[in-house]
Backbone atoms as SQL, in Angstrom:
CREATE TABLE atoms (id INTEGER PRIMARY KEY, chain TEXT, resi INTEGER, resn TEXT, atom TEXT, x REAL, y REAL, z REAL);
INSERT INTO atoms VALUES
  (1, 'A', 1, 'UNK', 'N', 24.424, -37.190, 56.904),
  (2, 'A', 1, 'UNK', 'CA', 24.851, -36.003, 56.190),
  (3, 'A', 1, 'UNK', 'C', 25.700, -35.101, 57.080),
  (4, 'A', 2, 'UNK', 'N', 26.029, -35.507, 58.195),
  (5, 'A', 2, 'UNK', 'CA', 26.679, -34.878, 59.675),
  (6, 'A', 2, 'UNK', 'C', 28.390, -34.516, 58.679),
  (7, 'A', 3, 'UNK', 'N', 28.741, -35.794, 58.324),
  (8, 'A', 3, 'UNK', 'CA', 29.919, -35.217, 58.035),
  (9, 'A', 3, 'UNK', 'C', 30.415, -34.510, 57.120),
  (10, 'A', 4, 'UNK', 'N', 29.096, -33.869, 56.423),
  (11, 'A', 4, 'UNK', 'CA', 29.507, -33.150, 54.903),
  (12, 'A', 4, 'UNK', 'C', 28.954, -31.701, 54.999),
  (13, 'A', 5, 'UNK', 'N', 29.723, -30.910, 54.907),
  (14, 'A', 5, 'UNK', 'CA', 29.399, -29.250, 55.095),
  (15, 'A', 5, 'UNK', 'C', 29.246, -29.593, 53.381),
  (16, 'A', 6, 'UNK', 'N', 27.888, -28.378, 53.629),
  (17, 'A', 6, 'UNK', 'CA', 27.067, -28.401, 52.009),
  (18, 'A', 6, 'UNK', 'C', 27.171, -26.964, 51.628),
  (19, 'A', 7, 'UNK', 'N', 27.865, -26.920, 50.213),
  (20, 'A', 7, 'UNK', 'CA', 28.186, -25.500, 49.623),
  (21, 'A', 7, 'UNK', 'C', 27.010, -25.171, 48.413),
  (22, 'A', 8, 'UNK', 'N', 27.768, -24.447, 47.805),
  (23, 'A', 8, 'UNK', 'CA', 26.462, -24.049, 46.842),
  (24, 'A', 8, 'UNK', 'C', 25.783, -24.960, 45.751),
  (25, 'A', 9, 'UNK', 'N', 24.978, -24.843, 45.197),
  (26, 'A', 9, 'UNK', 'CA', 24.273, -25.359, 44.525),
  (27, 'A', 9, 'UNK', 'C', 24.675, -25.613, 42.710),
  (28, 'A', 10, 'UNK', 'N', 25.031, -26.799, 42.613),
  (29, 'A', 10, 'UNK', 'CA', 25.639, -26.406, 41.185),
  (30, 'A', 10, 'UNK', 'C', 24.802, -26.971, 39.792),
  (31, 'A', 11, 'UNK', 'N', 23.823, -27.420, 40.425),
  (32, 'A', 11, 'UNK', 'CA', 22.701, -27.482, 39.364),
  (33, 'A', 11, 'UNK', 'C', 21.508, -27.886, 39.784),
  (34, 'A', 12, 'UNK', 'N', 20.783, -27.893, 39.167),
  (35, 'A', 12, 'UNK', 'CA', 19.052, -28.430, 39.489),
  (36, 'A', 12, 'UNK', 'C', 18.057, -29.482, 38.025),
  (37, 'A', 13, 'UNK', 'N', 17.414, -30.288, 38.643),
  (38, 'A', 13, 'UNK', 'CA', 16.551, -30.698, 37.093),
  (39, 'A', 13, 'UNK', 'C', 15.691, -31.278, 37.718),
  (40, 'A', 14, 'UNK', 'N', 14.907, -32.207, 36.687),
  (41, 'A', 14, 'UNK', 'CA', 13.535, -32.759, 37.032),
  (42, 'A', 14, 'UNK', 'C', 13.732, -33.564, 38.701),
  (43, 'A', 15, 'UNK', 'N', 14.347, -34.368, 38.763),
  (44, 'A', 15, 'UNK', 'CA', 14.350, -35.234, 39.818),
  (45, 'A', 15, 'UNK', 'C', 15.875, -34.986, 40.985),
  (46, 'A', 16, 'UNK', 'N', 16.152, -34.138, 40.909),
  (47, 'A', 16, 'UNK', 'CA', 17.031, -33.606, 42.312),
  (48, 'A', 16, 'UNK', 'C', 18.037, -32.548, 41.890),
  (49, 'A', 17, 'UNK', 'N', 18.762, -31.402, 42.707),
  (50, 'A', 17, 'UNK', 'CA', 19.301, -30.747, 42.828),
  (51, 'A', 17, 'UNK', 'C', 21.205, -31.143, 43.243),
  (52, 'A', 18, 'UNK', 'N', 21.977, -30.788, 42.555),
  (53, 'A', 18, 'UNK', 'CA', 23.322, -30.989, 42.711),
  (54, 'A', 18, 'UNK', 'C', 24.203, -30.452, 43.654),
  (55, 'A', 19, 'UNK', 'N', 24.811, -30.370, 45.005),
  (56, 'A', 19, 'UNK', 'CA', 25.249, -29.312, 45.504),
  (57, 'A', 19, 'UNK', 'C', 26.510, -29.961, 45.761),
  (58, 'A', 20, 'UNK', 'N', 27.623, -28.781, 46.030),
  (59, 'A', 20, 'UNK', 'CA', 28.587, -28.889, 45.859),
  (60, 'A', 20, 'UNK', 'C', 29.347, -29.058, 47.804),
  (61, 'A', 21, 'UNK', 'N', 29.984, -29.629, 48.086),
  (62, 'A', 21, 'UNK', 'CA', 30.511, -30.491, 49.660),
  (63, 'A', 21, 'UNK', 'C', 31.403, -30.892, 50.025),
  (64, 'A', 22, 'UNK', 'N', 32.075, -30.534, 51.426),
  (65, 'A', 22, 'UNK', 'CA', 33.198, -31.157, 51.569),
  (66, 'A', 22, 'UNK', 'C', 33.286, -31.981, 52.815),
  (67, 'A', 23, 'UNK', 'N', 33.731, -33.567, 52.389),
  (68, 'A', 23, 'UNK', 'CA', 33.819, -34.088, 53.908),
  (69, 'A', 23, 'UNK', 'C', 34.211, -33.423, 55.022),
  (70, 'A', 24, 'UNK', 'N', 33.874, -33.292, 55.893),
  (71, 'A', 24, 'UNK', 'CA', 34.368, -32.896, 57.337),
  (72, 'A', 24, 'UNK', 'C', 35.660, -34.102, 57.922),
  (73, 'A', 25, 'UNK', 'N', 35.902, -35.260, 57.692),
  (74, 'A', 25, 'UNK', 'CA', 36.471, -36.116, 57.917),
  (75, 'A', 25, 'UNK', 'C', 37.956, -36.034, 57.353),
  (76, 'A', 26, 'UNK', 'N', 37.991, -35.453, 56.225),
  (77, 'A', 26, 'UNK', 'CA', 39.170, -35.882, 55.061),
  (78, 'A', 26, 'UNK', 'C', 39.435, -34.825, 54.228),
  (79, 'A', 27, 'UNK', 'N', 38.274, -33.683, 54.186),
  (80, 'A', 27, 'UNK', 'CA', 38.925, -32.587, 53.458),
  (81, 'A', 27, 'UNK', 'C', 38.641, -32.894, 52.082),
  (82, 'A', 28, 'UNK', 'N', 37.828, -34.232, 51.629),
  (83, 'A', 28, 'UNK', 'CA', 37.947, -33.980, 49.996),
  (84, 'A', 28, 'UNK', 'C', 36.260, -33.626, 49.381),
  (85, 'A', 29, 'UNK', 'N', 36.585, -32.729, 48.440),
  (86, 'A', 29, 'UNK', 'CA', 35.849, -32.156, 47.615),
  (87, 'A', 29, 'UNK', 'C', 34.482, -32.867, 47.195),
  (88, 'A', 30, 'UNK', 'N', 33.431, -33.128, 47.181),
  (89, 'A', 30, 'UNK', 'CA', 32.557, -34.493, 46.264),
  (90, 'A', 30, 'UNK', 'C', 31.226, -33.458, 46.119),
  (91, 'A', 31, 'UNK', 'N', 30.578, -34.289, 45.229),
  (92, 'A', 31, 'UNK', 'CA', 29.063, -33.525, 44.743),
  (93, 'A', 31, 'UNK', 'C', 28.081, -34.213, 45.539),
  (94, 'A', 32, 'UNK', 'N', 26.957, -34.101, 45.847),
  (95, 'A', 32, 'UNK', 'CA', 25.935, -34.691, 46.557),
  (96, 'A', 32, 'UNK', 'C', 24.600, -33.806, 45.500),
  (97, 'A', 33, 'UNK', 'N', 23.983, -35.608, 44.885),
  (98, 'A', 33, 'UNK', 'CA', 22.838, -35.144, 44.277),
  (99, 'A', 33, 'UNK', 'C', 21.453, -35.605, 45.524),
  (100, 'A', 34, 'UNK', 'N', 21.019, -34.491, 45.548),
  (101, 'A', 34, 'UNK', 'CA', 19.564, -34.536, 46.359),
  (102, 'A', 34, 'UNK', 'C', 18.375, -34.477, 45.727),
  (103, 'A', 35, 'UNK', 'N', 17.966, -35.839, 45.539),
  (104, 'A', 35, 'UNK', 'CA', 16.445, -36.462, 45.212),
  (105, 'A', 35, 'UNK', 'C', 15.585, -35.609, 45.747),
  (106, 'A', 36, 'UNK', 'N', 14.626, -35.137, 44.806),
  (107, 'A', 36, 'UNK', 'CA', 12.978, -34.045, 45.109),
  (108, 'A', 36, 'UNK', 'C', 11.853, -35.432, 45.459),
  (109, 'A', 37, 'UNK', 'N', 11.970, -36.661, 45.460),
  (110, 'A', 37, 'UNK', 'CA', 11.256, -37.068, 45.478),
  (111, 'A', 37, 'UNK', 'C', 11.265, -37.990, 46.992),
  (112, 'A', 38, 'UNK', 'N', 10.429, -38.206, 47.673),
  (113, 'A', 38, 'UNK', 'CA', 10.647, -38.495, 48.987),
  (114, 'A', 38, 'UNK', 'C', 10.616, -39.908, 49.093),
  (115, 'A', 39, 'UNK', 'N', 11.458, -40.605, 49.683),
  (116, 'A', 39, 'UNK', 'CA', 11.704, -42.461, 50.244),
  (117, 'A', 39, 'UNK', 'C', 11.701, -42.754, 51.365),
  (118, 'A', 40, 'UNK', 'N', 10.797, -43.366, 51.621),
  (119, 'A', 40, 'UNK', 'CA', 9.830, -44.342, 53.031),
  (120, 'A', 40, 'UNK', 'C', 10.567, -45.307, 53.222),
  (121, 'A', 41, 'UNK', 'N', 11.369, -46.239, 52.401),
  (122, 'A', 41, 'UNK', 'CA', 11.814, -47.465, 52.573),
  (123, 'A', 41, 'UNK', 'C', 13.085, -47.270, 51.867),
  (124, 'A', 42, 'UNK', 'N', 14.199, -48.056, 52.402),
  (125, 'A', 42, 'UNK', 'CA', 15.105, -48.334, 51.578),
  (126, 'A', 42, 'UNK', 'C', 15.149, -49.158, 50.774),
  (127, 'A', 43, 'UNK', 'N', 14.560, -50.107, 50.661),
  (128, 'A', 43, 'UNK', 'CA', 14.115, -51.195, 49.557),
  (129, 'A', 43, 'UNK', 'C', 13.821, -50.105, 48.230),
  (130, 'A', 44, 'UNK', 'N', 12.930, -49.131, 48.206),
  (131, 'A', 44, 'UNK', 'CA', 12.924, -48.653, 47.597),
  (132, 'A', 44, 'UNK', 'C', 14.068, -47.509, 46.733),
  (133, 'A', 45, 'UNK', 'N', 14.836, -47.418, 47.353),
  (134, 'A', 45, 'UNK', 'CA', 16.153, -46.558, 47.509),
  (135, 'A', 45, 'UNK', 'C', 17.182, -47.607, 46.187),
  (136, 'A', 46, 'UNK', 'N', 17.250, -48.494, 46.978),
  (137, 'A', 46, 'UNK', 'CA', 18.235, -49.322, 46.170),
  (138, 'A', 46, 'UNK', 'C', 17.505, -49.890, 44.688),
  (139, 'A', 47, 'UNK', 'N', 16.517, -49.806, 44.837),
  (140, 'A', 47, 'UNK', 'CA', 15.427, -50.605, 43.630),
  (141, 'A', 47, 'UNK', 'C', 15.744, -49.432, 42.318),
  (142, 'A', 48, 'UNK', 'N', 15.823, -48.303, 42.379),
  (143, 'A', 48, 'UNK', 'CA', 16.435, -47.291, 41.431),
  (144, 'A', 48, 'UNK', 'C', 17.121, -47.801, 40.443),
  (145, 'A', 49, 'UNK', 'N', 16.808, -47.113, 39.185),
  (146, 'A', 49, 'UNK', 'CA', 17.619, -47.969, 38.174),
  (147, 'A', 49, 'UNK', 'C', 18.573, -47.435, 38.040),
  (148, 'A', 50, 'UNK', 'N', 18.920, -46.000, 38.489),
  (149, 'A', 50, 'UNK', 'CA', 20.026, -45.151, 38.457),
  (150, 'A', 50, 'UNK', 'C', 21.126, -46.095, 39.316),
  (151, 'A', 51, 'UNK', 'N', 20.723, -46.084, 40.985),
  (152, 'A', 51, 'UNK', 'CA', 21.795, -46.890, 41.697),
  (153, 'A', 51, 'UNK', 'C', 22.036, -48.257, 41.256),
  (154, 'A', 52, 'UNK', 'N', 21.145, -48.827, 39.888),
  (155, 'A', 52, 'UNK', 'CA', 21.462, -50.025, 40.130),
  (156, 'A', 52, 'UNK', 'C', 22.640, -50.034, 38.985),
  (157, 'A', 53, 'UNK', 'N', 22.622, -48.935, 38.145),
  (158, 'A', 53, 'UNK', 'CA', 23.765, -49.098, 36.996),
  (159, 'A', 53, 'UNK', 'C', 24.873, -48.627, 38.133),
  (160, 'A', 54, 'UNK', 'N', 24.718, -47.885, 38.927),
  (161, 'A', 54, 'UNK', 'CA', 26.068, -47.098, 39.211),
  (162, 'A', 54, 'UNK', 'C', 26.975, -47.721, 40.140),
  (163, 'A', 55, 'UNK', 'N', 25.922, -48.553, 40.719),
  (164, 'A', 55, 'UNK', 'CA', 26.589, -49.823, 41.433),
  (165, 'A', 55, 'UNK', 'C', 27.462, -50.621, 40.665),
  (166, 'A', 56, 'UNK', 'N', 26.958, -51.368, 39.528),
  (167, 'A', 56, 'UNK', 'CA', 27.024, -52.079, 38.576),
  (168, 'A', 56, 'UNK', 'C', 28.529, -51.973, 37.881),
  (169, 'A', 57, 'UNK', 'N', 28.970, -50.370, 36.912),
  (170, 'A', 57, 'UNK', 'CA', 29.827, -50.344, 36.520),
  (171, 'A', 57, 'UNK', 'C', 31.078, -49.176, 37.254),
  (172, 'A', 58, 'UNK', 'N', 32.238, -50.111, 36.839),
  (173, 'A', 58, 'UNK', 'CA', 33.505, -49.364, 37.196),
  (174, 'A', 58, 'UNK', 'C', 33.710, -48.902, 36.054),
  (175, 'A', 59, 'UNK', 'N', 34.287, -47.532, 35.920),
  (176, 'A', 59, 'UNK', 'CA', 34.952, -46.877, 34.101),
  (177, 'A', 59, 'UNK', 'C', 34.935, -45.439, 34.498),
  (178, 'A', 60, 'UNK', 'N', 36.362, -45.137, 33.960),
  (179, 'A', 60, 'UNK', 'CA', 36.904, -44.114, 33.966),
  (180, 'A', 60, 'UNK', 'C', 35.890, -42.828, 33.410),
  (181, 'A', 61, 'UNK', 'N', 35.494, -43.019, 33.009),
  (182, 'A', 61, 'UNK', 'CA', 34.194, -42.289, 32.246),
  (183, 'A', 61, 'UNK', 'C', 33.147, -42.043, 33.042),
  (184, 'A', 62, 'UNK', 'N', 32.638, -42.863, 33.829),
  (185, 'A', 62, 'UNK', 'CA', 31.698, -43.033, 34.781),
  (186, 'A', 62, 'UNK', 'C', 31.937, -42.001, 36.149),
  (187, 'A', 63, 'UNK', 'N', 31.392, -41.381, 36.723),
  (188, 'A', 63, 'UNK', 'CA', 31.597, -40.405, 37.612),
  (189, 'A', 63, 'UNK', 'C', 31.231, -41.507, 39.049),
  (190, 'A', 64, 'UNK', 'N', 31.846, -41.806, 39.534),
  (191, 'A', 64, 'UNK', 'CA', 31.994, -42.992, 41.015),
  (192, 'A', 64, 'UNK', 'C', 31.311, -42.597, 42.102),
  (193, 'A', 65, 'UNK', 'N', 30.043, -43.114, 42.610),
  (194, 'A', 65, 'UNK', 'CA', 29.662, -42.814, 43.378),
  (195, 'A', 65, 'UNK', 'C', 29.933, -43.882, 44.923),
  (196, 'A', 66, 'UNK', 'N', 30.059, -42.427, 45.999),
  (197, 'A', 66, 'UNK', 'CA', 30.737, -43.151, 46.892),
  (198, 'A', 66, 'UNK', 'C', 30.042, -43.546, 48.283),
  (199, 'A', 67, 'UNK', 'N', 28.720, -42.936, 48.200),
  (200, 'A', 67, 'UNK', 'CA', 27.691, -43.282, 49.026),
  (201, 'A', 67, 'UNK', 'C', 26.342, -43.395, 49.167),
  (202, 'A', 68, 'UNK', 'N', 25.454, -43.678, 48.830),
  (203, 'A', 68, 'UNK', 'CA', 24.179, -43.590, 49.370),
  (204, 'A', 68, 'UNK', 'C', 23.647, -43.073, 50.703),
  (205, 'A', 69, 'UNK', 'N', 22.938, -42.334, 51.075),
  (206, 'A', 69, 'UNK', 'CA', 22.395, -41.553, 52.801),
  (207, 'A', 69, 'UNK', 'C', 21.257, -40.901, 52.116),
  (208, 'A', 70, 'UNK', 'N', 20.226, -42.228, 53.106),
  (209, 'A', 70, 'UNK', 'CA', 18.681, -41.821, 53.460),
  (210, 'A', 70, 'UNK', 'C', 18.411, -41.296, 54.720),
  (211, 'A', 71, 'UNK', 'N', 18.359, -39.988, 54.499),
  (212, 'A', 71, 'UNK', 'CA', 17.796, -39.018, 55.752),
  (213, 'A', 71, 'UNK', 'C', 16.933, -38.559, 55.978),
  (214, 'A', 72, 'UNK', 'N', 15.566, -38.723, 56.829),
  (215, 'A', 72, 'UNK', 'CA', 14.317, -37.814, 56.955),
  (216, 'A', 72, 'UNK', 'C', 13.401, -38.135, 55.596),
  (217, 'A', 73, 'UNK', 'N', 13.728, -39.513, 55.050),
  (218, 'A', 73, 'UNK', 'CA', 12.810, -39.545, 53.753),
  (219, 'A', 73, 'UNK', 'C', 13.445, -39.116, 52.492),
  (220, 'A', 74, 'UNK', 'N', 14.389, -37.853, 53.018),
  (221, 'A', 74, 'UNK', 'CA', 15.092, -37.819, 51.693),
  (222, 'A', 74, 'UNK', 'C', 16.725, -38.636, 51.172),
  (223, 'A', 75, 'UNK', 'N', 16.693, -38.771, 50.064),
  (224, 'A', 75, 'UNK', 'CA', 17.686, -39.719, 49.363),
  (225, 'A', 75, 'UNK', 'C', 19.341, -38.762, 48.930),
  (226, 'A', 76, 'UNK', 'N', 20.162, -39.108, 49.365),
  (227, 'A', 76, 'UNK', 'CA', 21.406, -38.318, 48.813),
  (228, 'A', 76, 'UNK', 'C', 22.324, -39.244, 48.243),
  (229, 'A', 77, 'UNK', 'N', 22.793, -38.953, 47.099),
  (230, 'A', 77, 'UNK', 'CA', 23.788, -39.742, 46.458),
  (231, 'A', 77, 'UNK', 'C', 25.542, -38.701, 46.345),
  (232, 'A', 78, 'UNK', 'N', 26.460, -39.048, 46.741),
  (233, 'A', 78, 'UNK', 'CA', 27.605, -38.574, 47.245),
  (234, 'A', 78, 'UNK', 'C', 28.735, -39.347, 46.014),
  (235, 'A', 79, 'UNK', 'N', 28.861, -37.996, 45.238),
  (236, 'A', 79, 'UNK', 'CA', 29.260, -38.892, 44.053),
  (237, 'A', 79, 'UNK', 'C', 30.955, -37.726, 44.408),
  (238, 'A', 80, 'UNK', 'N', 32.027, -39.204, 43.783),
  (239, 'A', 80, 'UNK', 'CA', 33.358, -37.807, 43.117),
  (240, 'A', 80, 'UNK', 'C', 32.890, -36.144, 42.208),
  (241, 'A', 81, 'UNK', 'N', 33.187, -35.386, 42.878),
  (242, 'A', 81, 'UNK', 'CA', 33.744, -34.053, 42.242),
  (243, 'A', 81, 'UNK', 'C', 34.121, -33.883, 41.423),
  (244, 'A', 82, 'UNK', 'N', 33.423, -33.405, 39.948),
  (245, 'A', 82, 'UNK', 'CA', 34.113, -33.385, 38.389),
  (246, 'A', 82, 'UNK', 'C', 34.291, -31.849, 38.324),
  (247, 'A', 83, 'UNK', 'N', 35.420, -30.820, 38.057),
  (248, 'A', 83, 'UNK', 'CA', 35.003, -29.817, 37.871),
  (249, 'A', 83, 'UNK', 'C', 34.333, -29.346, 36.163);
């Protein structure tokens, strides 16, 4: 998470909080959703049915996610920036 300065918060719900980020590397804009729920294993990380669709499909429609980062137990998903 080193290379992503984390801005404000642009939503919240049952299972993680949305905040708004900008690479430190490249300057571009992206959302990072942060999981409330804590991961021991990455096996478990990838086993998600969320990452397993988002892996799965390409479509313009689909908001592209561009990383996965398990830190300290917690799970971050680093998706494109929709305003």
């Amino acid at each position: 998470m080193e290379k992503y300065k984390v801005g404000k918060v642009l939503g919240d719900g049952t299972f993680g909080s949305v905040l708004k980020a900008v690479n430190t590397c490249n300057g571009e804009i992206v959302a990072i959703k942060k999981m409330k729920t804590k991961y021991y294993k990455w096996d478990d990380c990838i086993g998600l049915p969320e990452i397993k669709a988002l892996m799965k499909f390409r479509h313009p429609n689909i908001v592209k996610l561009h990383e996965i980062i398990k830190e300290n137990n917690e799970l971050h998903f680093v998706f494109e920036f929709m305003d």
